[in-house]
SEGUZA-234258 format. One line per 8 residues: their letters; for each residue x, y, z of N, C-alpha, C. Coordinates in Angstrom, 2 decimals, always signed. Example, Ala and Ser with C-alpha at 12.3 -4.5 7.8 and 13.67 -1.06 7.14 Angstrom:
// residues 2
AS) +13.19,-5.69,+7.80,+12.30,-4.50,+7.80,+13.20,-3.30,+7.80 | +12.85,-2.25,+7.08,+13.67,-1.06,+7.14,+12.90,+0.03,+7.87 .
// end
This chain:
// residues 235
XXXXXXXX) -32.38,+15.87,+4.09,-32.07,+15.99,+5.50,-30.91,+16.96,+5.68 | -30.81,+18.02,+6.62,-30.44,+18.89,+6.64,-29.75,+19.61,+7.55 | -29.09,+20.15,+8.28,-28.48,+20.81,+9.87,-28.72,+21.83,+9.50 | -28.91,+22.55,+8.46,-28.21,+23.85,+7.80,-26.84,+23.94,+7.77 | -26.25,+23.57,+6.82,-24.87,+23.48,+6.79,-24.27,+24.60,+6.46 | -23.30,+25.03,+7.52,-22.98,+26.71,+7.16,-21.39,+26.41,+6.70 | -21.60,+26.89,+5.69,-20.38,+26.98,+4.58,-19.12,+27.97,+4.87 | -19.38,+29.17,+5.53,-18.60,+30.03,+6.06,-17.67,+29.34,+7.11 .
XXXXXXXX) -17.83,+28.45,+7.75,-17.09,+28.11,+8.53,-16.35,+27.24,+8.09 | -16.75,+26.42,+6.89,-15.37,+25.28,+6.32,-14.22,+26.01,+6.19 | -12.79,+25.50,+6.64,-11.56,+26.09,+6.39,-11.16,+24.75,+5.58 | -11.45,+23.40,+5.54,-11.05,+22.31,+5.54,-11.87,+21.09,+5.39 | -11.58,+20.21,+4.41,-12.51,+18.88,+4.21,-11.59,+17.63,+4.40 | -12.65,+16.73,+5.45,-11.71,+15.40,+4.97,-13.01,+14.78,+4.89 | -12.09,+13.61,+3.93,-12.98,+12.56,+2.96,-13.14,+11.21,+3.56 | -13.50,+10.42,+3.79,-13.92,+8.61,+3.58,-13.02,+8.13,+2.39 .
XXXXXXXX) -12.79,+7.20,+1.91,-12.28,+6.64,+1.09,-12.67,+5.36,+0.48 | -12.76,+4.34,+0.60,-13.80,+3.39,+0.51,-14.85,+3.63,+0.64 | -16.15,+3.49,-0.48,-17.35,+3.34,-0.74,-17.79,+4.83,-0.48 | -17.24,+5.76,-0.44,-17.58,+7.14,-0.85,-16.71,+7.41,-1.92 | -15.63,+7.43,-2.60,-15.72,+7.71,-3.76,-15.24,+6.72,-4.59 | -15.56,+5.10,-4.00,-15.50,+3.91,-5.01,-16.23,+2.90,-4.26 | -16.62,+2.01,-4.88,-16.91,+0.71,-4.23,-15.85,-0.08,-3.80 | -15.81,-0.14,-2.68,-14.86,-0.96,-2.20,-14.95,-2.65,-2.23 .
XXXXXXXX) -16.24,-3.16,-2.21,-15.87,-4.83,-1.90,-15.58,-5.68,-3.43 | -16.55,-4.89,-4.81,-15.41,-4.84,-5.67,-13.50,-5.46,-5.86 | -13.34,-4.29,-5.08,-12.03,-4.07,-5.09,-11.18,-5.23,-4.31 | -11.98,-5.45,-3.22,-11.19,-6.49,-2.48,-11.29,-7.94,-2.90 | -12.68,-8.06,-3.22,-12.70,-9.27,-4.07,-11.70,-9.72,-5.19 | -11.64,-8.85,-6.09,-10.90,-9.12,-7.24,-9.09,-8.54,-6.86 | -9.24,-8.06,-5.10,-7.37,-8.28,-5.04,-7.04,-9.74,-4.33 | -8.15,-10.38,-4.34,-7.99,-11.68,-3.45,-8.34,-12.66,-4.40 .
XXXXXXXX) -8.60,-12.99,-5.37,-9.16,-13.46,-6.63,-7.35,-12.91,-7.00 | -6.43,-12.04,-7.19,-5.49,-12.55,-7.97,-4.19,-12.62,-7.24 | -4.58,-12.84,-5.59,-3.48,-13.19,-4.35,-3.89,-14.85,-4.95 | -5.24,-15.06,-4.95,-5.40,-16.65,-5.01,-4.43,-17.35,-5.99 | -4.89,-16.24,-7.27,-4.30,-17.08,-8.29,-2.60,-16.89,-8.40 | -2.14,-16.28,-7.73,-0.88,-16.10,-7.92,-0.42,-17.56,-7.02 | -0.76,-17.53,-5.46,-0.85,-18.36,-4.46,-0.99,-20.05,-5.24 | -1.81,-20.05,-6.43,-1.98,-21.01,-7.17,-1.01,-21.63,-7.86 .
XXXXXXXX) +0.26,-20.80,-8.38,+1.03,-20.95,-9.05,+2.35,-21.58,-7.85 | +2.56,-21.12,-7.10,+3.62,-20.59,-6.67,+3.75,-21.26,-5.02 | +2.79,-21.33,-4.74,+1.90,-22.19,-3.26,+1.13,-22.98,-3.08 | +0.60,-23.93,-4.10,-0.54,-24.86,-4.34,-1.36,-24.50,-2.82 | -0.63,-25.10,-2.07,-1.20,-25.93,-0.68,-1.60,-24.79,+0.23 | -1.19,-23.68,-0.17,-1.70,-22.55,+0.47,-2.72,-21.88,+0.16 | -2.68,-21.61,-1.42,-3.96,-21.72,-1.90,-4.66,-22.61,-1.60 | -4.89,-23.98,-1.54,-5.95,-24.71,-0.90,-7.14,-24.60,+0.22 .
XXXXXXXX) -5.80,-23.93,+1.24,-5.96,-23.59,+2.84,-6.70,-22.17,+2.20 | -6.50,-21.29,+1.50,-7.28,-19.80,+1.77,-8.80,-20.10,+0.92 | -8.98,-21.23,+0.33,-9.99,-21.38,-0.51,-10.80,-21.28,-0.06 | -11.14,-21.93,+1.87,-12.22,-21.65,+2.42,-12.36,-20.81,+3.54 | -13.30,-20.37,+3.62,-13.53,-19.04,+3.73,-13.48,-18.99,+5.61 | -13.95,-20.73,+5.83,-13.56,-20.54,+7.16,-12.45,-20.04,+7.88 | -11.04,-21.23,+6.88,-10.24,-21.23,+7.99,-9.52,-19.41,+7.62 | -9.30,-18.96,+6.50,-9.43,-17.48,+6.39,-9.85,-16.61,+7.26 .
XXXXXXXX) -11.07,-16.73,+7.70,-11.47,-15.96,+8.81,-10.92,-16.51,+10.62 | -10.53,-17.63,+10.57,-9.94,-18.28,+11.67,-8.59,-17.74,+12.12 | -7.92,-17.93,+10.48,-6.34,-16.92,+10.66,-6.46,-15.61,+10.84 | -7.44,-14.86,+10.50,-7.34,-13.65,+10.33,-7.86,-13.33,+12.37 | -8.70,-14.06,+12.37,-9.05,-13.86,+13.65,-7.72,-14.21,+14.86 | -6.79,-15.25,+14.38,-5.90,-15.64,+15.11,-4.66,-14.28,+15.22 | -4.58,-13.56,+13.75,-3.62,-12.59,+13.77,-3.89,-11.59,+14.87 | -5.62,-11.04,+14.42,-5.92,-10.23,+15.59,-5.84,-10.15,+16.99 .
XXXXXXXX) -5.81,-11.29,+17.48,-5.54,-11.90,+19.01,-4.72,-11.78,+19.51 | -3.84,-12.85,+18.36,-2.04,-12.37,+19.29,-1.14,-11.59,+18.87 | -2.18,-10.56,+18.11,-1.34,-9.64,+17.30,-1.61,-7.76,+17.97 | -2.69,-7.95,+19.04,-3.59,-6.43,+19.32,-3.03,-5.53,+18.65 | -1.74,-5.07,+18.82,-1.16,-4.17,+18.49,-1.48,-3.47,+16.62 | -1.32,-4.80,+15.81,-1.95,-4.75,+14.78,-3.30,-4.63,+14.39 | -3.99,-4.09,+15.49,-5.90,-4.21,+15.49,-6.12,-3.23,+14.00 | -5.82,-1.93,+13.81,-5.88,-1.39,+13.22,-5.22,-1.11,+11.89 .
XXXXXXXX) -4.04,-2.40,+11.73,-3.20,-2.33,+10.08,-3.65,-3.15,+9.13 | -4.21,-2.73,+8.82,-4.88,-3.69,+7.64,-3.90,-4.27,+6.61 | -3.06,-4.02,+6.50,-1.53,-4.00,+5.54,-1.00,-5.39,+6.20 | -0.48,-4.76,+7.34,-0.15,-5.66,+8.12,-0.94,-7.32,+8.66 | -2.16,-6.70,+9.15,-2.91,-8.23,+9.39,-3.24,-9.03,+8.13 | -3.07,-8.47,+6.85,-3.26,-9.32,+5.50,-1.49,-9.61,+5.14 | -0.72,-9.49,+5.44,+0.61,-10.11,+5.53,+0.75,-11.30,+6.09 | +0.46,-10.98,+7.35,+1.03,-12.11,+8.06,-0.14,-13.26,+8.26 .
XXXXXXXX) -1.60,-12.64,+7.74,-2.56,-13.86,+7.52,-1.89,-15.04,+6.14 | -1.00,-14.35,+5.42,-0.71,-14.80,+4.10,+0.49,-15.64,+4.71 | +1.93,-14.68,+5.38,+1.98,-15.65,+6.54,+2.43,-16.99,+6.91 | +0.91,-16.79,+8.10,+1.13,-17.98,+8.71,-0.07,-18.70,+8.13 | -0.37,-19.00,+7.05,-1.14,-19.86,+6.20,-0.28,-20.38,+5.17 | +0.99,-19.60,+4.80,+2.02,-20.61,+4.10,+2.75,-21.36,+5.47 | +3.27,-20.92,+6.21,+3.92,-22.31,+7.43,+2.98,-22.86,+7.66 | +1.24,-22.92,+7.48,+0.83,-23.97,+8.11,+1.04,-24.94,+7.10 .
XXXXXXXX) +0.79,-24.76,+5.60,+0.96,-25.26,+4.91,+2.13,-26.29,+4.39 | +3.57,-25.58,+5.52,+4.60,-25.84,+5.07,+5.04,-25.50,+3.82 | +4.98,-24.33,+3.35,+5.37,-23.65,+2.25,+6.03,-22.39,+2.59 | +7.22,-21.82,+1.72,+7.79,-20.53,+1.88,+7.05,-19.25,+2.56 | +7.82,-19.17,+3.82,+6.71,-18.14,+4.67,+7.52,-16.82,+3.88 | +8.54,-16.97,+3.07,+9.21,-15.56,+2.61,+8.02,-15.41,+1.80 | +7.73,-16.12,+1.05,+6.93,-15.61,-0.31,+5.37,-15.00,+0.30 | +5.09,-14.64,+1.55,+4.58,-13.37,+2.02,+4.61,-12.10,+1.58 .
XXXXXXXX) +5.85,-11.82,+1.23,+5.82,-10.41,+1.09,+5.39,-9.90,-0.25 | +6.05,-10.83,-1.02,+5.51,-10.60,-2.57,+4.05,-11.49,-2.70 | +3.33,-11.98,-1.59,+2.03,-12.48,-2.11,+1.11,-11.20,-1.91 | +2.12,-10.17,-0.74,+0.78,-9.53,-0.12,+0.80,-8.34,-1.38 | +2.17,-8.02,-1.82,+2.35,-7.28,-2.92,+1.15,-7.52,-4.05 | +1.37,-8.52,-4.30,+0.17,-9.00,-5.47,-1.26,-8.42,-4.73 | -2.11,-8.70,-3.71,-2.84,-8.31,-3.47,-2.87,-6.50,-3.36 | -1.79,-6.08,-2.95,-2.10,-4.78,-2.84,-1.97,-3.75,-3.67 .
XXXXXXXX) -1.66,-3.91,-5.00,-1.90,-3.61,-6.21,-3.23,-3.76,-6.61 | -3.69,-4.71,-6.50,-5.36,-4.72,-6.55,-6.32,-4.08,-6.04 | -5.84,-3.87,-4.61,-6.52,-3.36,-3.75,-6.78,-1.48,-3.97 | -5.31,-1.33,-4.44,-5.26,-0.01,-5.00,-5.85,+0.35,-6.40 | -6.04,-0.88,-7.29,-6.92,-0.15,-8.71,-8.24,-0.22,-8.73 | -9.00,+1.13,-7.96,-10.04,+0.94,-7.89,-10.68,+2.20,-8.97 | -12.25,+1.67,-9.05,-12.93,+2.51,-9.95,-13.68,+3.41,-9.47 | -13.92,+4.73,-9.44,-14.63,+5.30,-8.92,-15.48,+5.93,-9.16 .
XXXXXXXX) -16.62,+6.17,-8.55,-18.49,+6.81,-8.58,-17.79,+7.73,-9.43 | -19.01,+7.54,-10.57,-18.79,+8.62,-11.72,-18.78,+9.92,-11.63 | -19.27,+10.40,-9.75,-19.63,+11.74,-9.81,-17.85,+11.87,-8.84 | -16.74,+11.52,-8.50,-16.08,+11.36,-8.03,-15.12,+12.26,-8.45 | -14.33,+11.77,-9.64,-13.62,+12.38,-10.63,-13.81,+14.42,-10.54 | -14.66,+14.79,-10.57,-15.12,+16.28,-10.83,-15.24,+16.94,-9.39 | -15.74,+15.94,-8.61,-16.12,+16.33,-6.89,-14.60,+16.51,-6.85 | -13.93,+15.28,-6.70,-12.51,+15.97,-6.40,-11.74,+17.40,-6.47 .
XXXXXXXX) -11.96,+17.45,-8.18,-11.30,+18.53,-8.53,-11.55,+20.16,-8.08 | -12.85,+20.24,-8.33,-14.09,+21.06,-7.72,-13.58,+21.08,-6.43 | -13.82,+20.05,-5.20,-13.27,+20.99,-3.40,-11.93,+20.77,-3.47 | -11.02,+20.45,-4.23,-10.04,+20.62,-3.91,-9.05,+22.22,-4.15 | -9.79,+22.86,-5.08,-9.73,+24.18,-5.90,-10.04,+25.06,-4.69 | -10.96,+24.67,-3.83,-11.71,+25.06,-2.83,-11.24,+25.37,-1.50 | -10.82,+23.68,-0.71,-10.55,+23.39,+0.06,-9.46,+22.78,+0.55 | -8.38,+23.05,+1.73,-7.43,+21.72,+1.57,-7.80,+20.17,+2.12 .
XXXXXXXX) -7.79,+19.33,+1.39,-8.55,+17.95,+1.36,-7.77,+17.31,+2.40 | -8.03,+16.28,+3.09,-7.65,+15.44,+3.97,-7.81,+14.06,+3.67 | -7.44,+13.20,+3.15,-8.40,+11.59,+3.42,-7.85,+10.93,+4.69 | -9.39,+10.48,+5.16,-9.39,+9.84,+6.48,-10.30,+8.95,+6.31 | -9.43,+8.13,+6.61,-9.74,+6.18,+6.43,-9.35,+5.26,+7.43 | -10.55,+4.83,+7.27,-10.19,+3.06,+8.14,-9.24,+2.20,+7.27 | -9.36,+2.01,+6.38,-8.71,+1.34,+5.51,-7.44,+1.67,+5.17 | -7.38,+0.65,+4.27,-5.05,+0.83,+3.89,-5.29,+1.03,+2.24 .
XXXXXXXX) -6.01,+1.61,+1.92,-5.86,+2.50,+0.39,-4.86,+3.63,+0.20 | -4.33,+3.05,-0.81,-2.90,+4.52,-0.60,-3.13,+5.53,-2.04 | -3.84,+6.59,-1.34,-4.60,+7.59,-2.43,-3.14,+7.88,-4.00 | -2.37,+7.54,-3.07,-0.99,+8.07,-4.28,-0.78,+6.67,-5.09 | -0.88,+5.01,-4.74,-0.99,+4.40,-5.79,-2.22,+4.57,-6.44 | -3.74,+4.56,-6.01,-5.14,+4.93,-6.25,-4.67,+6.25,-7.53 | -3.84,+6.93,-7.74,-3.97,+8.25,-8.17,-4.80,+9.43,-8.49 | -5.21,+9.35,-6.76,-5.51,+10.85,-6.07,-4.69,+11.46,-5.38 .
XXXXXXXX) -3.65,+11.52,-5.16,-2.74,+12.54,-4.33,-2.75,+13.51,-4.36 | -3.11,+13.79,-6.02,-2.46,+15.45,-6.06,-3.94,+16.43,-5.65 | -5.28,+15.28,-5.36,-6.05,+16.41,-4.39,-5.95,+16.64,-3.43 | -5.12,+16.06,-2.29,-5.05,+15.85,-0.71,-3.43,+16.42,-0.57 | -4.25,+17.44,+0.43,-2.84,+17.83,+1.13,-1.89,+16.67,+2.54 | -2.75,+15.99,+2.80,-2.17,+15.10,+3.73,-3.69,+13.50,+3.67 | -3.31,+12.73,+4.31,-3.40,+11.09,+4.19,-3.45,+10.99,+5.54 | -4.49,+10.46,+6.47,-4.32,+9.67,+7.54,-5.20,+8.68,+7.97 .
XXXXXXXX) -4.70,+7.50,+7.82,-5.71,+6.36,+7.64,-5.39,+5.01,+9.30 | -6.30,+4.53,+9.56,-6.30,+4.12,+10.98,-4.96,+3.17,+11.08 | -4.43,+2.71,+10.12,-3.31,+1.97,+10.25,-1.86,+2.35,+10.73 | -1.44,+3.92,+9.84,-0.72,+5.07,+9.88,-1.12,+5.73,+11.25 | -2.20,+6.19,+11.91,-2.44,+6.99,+13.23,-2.18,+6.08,+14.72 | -3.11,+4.93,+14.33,-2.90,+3.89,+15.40,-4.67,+3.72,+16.11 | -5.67,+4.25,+15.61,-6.63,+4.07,+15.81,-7.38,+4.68,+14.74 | -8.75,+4.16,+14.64,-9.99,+4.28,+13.61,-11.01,+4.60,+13.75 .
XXXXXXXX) -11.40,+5.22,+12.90,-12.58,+6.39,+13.38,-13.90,+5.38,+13.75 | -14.77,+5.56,+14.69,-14.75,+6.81,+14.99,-14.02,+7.31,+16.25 | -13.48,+6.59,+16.35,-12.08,+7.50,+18.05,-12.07,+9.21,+17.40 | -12.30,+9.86,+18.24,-12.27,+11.35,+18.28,-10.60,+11.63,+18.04 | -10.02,+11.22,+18.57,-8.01,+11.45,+18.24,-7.97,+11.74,+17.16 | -8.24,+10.65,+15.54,-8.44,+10.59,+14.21,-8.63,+11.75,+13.48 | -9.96,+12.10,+14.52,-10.56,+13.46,+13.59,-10.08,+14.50,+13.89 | -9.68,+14.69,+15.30,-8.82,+15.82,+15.90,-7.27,+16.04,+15.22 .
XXXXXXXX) -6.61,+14.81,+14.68,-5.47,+14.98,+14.19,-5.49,+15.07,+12.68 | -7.01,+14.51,+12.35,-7.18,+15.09,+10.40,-7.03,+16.70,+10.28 | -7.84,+17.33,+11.30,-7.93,+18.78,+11.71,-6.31,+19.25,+11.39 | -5.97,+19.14,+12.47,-4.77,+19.54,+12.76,-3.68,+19.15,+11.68 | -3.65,+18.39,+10.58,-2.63,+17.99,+9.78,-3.03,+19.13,+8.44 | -4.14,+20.10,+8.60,-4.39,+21.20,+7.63,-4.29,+22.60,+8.83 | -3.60,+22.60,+10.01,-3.69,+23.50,+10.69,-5.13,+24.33,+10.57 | -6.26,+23.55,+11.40,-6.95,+23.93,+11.44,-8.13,+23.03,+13.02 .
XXXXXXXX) -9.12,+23.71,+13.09,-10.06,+23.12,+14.53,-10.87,+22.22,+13.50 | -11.19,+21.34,+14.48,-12.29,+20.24,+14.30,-13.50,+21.37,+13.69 | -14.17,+22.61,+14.59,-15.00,+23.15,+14.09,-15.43,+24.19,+12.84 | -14.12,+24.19,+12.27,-13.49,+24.15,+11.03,-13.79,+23.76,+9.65 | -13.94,+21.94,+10.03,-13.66,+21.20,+9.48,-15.37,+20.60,+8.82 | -15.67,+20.17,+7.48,-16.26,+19.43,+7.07,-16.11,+18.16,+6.64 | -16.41,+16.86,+7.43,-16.17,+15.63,+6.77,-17.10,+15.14,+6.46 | -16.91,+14.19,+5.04,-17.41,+13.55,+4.19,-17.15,+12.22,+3.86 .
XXXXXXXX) -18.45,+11.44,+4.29,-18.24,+10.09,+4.33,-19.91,+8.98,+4.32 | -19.52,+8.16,+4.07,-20.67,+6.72,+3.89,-21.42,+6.21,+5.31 | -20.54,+6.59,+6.15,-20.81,+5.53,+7.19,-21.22,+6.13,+8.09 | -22.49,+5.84,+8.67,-23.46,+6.56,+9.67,-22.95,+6.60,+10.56 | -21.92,+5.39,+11.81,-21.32,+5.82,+12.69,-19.48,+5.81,+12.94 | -19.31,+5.69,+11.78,-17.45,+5.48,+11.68,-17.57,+7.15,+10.99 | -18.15,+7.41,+10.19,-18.25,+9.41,+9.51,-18.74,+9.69,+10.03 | -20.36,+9.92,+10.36,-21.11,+10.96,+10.60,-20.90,+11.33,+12.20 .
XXXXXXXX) -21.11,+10.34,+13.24,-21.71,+10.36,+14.35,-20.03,+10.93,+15.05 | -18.96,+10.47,+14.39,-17.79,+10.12,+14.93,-17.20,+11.70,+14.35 | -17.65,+12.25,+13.59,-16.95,+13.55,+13.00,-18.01,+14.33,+14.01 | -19.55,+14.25,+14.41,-20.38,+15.25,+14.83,-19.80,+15.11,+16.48 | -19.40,+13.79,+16.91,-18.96,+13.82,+18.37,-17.66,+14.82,+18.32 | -16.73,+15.24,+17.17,-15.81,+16.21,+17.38,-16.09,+17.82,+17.05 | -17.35,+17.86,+16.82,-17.53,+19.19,+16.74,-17.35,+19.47,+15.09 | -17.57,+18.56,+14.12,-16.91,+18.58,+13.20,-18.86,+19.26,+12.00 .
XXXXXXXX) -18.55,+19.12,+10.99,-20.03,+19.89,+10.36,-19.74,+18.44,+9.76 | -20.69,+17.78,+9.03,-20.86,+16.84,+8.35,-21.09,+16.40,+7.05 | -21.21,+15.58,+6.33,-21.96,+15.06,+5.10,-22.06,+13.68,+4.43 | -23.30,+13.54,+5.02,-23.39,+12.08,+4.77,-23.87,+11.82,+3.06 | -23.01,+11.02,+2.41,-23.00,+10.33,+1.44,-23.79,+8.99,+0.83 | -24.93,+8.85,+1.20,-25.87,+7.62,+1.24,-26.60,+7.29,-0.49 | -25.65,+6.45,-0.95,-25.96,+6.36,-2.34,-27.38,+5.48,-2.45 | -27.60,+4.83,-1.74,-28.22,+3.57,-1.59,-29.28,+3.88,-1.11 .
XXXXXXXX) -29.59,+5.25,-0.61,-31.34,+5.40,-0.02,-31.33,+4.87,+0.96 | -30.09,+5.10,+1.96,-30.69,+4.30,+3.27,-31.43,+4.96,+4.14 | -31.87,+4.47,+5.42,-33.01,+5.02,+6.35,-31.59,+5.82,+7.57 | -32.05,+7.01,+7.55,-31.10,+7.37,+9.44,-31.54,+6.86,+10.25 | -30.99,+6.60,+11.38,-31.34,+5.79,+12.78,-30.79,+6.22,+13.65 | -30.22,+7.17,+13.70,-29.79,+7.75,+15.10,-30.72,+9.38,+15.24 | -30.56,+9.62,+16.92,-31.16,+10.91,+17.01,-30.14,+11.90,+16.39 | -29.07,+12.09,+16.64,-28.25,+13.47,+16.25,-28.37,+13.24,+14.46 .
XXXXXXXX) -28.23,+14.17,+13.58,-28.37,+13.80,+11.92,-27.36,+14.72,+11.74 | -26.45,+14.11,+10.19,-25.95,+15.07,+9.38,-26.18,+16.77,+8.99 | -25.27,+17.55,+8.89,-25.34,+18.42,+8.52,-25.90,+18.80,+6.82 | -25.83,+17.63,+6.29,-26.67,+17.71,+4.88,-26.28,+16.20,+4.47 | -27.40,+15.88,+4.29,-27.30,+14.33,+3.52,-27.15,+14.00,+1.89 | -26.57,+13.75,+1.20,-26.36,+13.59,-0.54,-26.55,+12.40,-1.05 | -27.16,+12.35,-2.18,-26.93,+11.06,-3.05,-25.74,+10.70,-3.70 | -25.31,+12.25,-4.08,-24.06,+12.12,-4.82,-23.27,+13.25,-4.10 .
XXXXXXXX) -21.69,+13.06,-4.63,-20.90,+14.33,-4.59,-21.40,+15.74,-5.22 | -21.93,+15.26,-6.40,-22.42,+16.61,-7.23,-23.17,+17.06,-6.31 | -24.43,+16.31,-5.90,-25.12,+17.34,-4.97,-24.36,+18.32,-3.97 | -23.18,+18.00,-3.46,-22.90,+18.70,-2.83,-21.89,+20.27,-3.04 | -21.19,+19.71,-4.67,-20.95,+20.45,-5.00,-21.64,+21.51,-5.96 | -22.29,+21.32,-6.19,-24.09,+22.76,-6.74,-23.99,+23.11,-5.28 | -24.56,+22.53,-4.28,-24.73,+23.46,-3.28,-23.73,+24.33,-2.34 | -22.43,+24.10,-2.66,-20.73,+24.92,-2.79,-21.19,+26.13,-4.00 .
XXX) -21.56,+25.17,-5.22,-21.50,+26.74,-6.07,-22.49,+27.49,-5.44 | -23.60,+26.94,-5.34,-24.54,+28.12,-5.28,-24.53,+29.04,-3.97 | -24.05,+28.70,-3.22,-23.52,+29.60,-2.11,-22.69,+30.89,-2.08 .
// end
């Protein structure tokens, strides 16, 4: 699937970050698997309370509510879910900060699509990189930094793609136009639809063989990064 993607006009790429160049639920699983077990040691009764999955989603839902402002920090709404699940517990609400610590070390050692590693290196030689994320992955503990000239993720901006602002200010943090710009990402309407509403060229990343469902389509669809980078060289 195809737009004709015209290459002459990239000045600039920004990336997805979760589940385009790693699996993300992986990752979250096993940083909450060793918040638990730390929480185990150190919080019995709090660990108890996060064991089920309800009231977890109850707090998390409660942060969001009376928290709006925090809609978009993912950092933040997994703090203070940690929190106010130790005061309910009646346990040290300090030991928050170092619980969320434990989790976010986890959250940051992730593994990534084997074609990842080389894609990087390859547009970054190329292009100046951007990552633009919903998420609170911090490419510099992750250790990718040194491909990205700048980081802006919905927590850091104050909204999440697909809000047009996001993509307009990924642009602009490589001094450059949205129409400029090629982004690269997983998600049919947080990447594709949300970068094509800015005028942006596209590339959808669909490892999984999924079906499109919207009328407007990607500027070139991939299985992998490599595919996309053969079709950089061969240009």
């Amino acid at each position: 699937m195809s737009n004709l993607l015209d290459l002459k006009l990239v000045k600039a790429i920004t990336l997805d970050l979760d589940d385009t160049l790693w699996p993300v639920w992986p990752v979250i699983e096993r940083a909450e698997k060793a918040l638990e077990n730390w929480l185990s040691e150190r919080a019995p009764m709090t660990a108890a309370l996060f064991s089920n999955p309800q009231v977890r989603s109850e707090i998390r839902e409660h942060i969001v509510r009376t928290r709006p402002e925090l809609k978009h920090n993912m950092s933040a709404i997994r703090r203070e879910a940690i929190r106010l699940a130790l005061y309910r517990s009646k346990e040290n609400p300090l030991l928050a900060e170092e619980g969320f610590e434990v989790f976010f070390a986890e959250r940051n050692r992730v593994t990534l699509f084997e074609d990842a590693p080389h894609a990087l290196a390859f547009l970054a030689e190329r292009f100046p990189l951007v990552a633009l994320s919903n998420g609170n992955a911090d490419i510099e503990r992750v250790g990718l930094g040194k491909f990205f000239k700048a980081s802006i993720s919905a927590q850091s901006f104050g909204a999440a793609k697909p809000d047009p602002r996001i993509f307009v200010a990924a642009a602009g943090a490589v001094d450059t136009s949205p129409a400029n710009v090629l982004h690269i990402g997983d998600d049919t309407m947080l990447d594709v639809m949300g970068a094509l509403n800015v005028g942006m060229q596209t590339v959808w990343v669909n490892r999984a063989a999924y079906v499109w469902k919207h009328e407007e389509t990607p500027h070139l669809s991939v299985t992998s990064l490599t595919e996309l980078c053969d079709l950089i060289r061969a240009a």
